[in-house]
N, C-alpha and C positions, 0 to 999 in steps of 0.2 A: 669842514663845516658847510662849506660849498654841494658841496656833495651828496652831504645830508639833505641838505634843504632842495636839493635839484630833484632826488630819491623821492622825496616826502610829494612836492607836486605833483609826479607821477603815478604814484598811488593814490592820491587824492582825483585826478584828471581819471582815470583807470574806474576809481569806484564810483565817481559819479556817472559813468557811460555805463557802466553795468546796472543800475539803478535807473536810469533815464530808458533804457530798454526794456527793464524787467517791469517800469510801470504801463511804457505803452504797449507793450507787446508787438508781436512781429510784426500781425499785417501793419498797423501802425505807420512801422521802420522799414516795411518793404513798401508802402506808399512813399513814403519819405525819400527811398533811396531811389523808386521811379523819377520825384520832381528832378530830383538832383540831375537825372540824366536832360533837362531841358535846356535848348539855346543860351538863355540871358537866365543873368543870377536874376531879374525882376521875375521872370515867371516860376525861374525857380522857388524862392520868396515866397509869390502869391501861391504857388500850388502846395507848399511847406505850410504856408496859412492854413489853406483851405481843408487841408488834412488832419491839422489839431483841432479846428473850427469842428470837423467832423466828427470825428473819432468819440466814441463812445456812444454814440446819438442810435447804432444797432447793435444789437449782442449779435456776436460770431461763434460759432457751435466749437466746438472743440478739435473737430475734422477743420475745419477752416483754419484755425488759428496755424494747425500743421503743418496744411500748404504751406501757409506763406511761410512759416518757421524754413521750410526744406527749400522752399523759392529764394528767404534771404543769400541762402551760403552759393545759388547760381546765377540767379538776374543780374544781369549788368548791363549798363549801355550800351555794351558791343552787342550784346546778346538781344537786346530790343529792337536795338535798329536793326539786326541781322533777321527782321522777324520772329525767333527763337520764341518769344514769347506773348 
């Protein structure tokens, strides 16, 4: 029963992340995964803010949303700080 119920969260956790993606869309989540890369969880926080606070406020063409879609599966903080990006 345990086991069930451990199962069950995990599809549950699982489908709300696919959902929480598919509403904001990539750049969105590639903003997002930028903040993450900052010093202190507080700027991390305000910059997570400031990107929901934003988001939607300009339409992104369909070539844009791409990029970021192809930039989620590379950018990483080794990758920014390495100037990569």
């Amino acid at each position: 029963m345990q086991r069930l119920k451990s199962n069950i969260l995990r599809i549950s956790v699982l489908g709300s992340l696919v959902f929480v993606l598919a509403c904001e869309g990539p750049c969105v989540a590639l903003a997002k995964d930028v903040c993450r890369c900052l010093a202190s969880e507080t700027e991390q926080k305000t910059c997570i803010q400031n990107v929901e606070n934003e988001a939607g406020e300009s339409e992104l063409s369909a070539d844009e949303e791409k990029v970021c879609e192809a930039l989620l599966e590379t950018c990483t903080c080794n990758a920014i700080e390495n100037k990569e990006y």
